[in-house]
C-alpha positions in Angstrom: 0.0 0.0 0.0 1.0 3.5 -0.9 1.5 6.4 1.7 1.8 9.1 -1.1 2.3 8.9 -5.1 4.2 11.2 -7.1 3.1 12.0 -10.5 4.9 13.5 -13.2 6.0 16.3 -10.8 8.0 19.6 -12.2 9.4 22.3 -10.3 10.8 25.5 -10.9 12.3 27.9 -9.0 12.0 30.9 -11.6 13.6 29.9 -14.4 15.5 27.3 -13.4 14.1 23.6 -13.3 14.9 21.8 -9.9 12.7 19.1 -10.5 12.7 17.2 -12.9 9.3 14.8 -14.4 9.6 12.6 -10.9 7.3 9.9 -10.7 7.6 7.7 -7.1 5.6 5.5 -5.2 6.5 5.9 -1.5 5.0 2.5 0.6 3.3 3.0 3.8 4.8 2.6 7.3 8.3 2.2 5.5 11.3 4.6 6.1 12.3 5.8 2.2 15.7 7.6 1.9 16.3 10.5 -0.8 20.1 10.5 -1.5 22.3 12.4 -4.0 24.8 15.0 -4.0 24.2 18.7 -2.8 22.1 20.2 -5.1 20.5 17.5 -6.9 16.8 18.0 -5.7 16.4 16.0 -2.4 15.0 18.7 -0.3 13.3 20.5 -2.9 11.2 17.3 -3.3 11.0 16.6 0.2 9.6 20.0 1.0 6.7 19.5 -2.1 5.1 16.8 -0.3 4.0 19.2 2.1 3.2 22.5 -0.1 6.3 24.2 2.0 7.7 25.3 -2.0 4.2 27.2 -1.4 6.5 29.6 1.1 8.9 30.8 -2.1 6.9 32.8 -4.3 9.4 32.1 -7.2 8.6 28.6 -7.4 6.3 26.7 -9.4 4.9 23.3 -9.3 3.3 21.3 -12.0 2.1 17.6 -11.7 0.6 15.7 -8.7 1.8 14.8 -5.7 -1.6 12.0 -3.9 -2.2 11.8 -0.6 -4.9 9.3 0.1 -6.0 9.7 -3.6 -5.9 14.0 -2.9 -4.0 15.8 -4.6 -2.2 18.1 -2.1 -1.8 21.0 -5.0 -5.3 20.9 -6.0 -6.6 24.6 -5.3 -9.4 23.6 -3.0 -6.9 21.5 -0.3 -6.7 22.8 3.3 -3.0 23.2 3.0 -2.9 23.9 6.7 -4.2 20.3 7.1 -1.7 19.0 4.2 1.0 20.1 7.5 -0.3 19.1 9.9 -0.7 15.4 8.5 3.3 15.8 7.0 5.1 16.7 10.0 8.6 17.8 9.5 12.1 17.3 11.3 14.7 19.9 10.0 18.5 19.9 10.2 18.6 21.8 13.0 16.5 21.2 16.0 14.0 24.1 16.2 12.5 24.4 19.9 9.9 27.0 20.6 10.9 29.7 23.0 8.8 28.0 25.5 8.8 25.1 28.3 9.3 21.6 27.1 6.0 20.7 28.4 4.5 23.6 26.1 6.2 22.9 22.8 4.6 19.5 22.5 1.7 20.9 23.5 1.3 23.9 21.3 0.1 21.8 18.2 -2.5 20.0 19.7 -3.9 23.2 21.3 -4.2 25.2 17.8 -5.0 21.8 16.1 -7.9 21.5 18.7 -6.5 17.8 19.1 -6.8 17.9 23.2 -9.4 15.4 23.1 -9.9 12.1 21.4 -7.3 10.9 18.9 -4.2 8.5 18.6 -1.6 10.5 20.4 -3.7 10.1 23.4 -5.3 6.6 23.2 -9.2 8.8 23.3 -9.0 10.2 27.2 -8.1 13.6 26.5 -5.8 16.3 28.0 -2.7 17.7 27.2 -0.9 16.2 30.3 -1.5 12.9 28.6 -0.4 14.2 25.0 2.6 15.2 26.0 4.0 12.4 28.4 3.0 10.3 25.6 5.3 12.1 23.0 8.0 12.7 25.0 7.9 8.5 25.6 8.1 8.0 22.2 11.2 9.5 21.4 12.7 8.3 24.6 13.1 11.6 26.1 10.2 11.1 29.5 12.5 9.9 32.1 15.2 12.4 31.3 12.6 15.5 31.7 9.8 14.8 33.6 11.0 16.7 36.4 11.4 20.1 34.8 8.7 20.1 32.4 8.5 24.2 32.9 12.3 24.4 32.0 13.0 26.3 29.0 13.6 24.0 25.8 16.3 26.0 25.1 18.2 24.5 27.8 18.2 21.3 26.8 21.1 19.5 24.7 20.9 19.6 21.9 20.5 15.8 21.2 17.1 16.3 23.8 16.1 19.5 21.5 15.9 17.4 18.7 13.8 14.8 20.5 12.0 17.2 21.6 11.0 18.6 18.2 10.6 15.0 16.6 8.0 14.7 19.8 6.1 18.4 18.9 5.7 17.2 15.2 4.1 13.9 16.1 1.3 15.6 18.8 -0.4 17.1 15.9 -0.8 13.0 14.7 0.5 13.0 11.5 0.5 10.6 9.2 4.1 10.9 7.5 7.6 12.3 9.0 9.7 14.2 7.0 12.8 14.5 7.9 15.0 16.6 6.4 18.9 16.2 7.1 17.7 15.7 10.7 21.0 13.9 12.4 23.4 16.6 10.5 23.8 18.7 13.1 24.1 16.3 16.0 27.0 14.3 17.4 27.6 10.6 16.4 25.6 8.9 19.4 22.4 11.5 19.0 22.4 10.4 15.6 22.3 6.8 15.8 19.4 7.9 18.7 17.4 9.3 16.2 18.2 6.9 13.4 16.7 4.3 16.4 13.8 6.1 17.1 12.9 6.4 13.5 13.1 2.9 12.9 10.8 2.5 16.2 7.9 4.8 14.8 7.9 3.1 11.1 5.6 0.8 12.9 2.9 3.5 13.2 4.3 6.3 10.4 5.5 6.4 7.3 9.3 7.9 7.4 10.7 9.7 4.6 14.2 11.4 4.9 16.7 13.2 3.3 20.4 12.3 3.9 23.8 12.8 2.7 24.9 10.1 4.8 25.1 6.8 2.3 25.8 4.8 5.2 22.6 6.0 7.3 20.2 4.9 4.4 22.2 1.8 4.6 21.2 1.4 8.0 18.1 2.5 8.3 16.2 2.8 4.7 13.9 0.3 3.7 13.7 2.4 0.4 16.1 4.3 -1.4 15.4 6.8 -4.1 18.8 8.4 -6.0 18.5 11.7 -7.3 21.0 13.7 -9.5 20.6 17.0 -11.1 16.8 17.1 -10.7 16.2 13.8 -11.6 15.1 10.2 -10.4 17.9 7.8 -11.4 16.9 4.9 -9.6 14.4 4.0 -6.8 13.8 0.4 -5.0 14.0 -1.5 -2.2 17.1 -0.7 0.4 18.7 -4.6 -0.1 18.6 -4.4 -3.7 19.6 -1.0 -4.5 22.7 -1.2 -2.3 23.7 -4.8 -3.6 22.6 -4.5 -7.0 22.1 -1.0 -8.4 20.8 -1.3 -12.1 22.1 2.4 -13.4 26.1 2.8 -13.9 25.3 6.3 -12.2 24.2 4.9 -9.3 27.2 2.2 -8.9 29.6 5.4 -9.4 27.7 7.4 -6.8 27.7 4.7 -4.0 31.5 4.0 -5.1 31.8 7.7 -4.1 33.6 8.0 -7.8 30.9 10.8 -8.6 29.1 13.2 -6.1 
């Protein structure tokens, strides 16, 4: 089953194509990696599955990009829905200049998500929403005693938890995750690489990385992108054992890229 399908999709950013005719089928509950070399299109296509190109008024989109059969660009979506079911993990961890115990909760209180739902199991209240969240990424024990603590002060390892927790109170139904261990040290990394491979069992992962040996570890899918373009796209084992396209062999043989 598909999360999301990509059809014929184009992008522009002013007169200069960044995307290139990209059809993919990204599976459901899976974690899909999006490698290539800097520039090649892997964030611009990370950020069109959920309408954030809509933020540049320079770029333009043509093709589809189906979400539960929706197209996301069609001009009657709610795109402020669209976000809130694609949450996203940047680079760089991103705490609100709040409490810990308030950034998680700030979604579900402008989402009107307090009661009912799966972050909560259906009894309501915010004090369950966000113990719940912060369990998930591993980060309860190490904060429920200062709940009222500024984010800020936390490492920033926890901040990243801490915004991977905040995106996943609003319940999405895909994580995005966009160079999200770059800016950490090599043991936060392979903490978020773990708790990634954790949530696959409820969301559907899709992530951009430089890191050839991260999808190794952790991608069930791999799509290869150069200069705008899908070069090849299948399943983890395969692609890394048996890559079909002489560009792909030369890019994972670091001889290009």
């Amino acid at each position: 089953m598909q999360a999301v399908t990509i059809n014929h999709l184009n992008v522009w950013y002013g007169r200069k194509q960044a995307l290139k005719d990209i059809n993919l089928q990204i599976p459901l509950r899976q974690i899909t990696a999006i490698i290539g070399p800097s520039g090649c299109g892997k964030s611009t296509l990370l950020k069109s599955l959920n309408r954030l190109l809509d933020l540049d008024e320079q770029v333009r989109v043509e093709g589809e990009v189906l979400l539960d059969g929706i197209n996301i660009y069609d001009p009657d979506v709610d795109v402020t829905d669209i976000r809130t079911r694609v949450g996203l993990l940047a680079q760089k961890p991103f705490p609100l200049p709040l409490s810990i115990y308030d950034n998680i909760a700030y979604g579900p209180r402008i989402h009107g998500r307090i009661n009912g739902g799966r972050s909560n199991g259906g009894n309501g209240g915010l004090d369950q929403i966000v113990q719940s969240r912060l369990e998930s990424v591993g980060l309860w024990e190490e904060v429920q005693d200062r709940l009222k603590a500024p984010a800020t002060a936390l490492s920033v390892g926890q901040q990243q938890r801490l915004c991977l927790a905040r995106s996943l109170a609003v319940e999405p139904e895909i994580l995005l995750c966009d160079e999200s261990t770059a800016s950490l040290d090599p043991l936060s990394a392979r903490g978020i690489e773990a708790l990634l491979q954790d949530l696959k069992k409820a969301y559907t992962v899709i992530m951009v990385t430089h890191d050839i040996d991260q999808a190794r570890r952790v991608a069930d899918y791999v799509a290869f992108m150069w200069l705008g373009e899908l070069v090849e796209y299948g399943l983890a084992q395969s692609f890394f054992t048996e890559p079909q396209q002489e560009l792909t062999q030369a890019y994972l043989t670091r001889k290009v890229g």
